[in-house]
C-alpha positions in Angstrom: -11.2 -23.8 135.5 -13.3 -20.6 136.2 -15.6 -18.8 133.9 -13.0 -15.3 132.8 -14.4 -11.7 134.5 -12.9 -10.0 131.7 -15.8 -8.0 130.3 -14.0 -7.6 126.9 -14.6 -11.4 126.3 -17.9 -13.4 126.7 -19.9 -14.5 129.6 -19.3 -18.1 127.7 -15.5 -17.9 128.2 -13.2 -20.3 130.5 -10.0 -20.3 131.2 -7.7 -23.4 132.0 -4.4 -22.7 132.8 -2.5 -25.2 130.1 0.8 -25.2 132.3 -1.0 -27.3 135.3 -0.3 -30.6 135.6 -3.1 -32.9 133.5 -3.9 -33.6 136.6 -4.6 -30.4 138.0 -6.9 -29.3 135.1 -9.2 -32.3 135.7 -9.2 -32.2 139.8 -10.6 -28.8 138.4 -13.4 -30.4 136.1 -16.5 -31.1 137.6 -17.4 -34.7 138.6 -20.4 -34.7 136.2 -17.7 -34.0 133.4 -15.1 -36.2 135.1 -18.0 -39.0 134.2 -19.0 -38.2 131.0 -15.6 -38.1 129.9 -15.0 -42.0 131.2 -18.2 -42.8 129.7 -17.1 -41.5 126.1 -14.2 -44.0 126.5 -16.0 -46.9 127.8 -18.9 -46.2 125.2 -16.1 -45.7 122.3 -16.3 -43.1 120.9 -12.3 -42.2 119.9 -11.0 -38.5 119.3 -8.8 -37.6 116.0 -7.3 -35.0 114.4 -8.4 -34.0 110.9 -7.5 -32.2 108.1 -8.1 -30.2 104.6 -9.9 -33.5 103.8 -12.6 -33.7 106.2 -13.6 -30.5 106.4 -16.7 -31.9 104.1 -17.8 -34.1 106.0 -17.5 -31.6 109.3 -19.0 -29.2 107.7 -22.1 -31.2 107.1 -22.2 -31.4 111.1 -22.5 -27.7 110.8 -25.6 -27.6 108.4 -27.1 -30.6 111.3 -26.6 -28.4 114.0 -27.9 -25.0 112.3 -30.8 -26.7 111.5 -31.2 -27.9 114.7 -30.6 -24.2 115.8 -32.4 -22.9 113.1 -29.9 -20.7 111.9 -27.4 -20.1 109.0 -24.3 -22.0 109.2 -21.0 -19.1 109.4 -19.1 -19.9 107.3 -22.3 -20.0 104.6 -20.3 -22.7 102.5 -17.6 -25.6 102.2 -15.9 -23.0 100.1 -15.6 -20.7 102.8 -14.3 -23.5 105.0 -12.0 -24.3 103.2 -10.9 -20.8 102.5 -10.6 -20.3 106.0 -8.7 -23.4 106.5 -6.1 -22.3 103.6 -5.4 -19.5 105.7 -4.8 -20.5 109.0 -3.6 -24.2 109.0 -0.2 -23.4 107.3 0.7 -21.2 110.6 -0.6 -24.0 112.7 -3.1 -21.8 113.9 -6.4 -24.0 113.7 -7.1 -27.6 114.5 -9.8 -29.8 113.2 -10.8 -32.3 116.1 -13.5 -35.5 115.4 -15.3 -37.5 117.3 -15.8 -41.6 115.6 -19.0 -43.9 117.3 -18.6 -47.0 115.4 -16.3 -45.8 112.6 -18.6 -42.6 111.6 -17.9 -39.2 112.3 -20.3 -37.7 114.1 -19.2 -34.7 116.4 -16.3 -32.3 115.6 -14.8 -28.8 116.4 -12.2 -26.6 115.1 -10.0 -24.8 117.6 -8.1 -21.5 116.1 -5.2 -20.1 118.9 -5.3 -16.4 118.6 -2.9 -14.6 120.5 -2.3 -16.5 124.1 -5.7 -18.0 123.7 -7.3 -21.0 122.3 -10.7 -20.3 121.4 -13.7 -23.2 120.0 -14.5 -21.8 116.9 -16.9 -23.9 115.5 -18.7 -26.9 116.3 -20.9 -29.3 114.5 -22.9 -33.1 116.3 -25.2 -35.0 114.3 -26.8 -36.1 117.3 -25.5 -39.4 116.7 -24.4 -41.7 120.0 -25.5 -38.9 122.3 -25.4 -41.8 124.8 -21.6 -41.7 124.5 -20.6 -37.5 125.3 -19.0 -37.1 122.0 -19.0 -33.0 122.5 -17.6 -34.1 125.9 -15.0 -35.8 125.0 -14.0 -33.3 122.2 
């Protein structure tokens, strides 16, 4: 994994080459991650894959984290969530990922794949079992 030189993207960008073996692409990780990522596991925190029905509930970890941030969530509504969501899920172009800790949601993200690229859309953490690298792990 290396941060992209690409100037037309930004400086936040990384890309992982997706056709390496799993093993490759965490060799590549750095042993802080490599951690955290074991932790998450060992701490429980389990990984799923949502859908139309809990974009609610991920949206509220939006609202969390732009207060936290103090800023506006984008999208400014469920509405627009879910309008977003109408649009792009029937291609299979966007992916709702969540984060449990003890059988409550509490970190999730939602991937869109645009072109050749994956990109993290959005993100939202109540701040909820910090202790257990849910944003890691997603």
């Amino acid at each position: 994994m290396r941060p992209t030189t690409d100037r037309k993207r930004s400086d936040a960008n990384l890309e992982v080459d997706l056709l390496s073996p799993i093993e490759e692409i965490e060799r590549r990780m750095s042993t802080s991650t490599r951690k955290k990522l074991r932790r998450a596991s060992k701490r429980g925190i389990s990984v799923r894959v949502g859908d139309r029905s809990d974009l609610a509930c991920f949206f509220e970890l939006i609202e969390q984290t732009c207060t936290r941030q103090r800023t506006s969530p984008n999208p400014a509504s469920l509405a627009q969530l879910e309008r977003f969501w109408d649009v792009f899920d029937p291609s299979g172009r966007c992916r709702l990922t969540l984060a449990d800790c003890r059988g409550e949601t509490v970190a999730g993200l939602v991937s869109i794949i645009w072109g050749e690229c994956l990109h993290l859309w959005k993100k939202g953490w109540s701040e909820e079992c910090q202790n257990g690298y849910p944003n890691h792990l997603l």
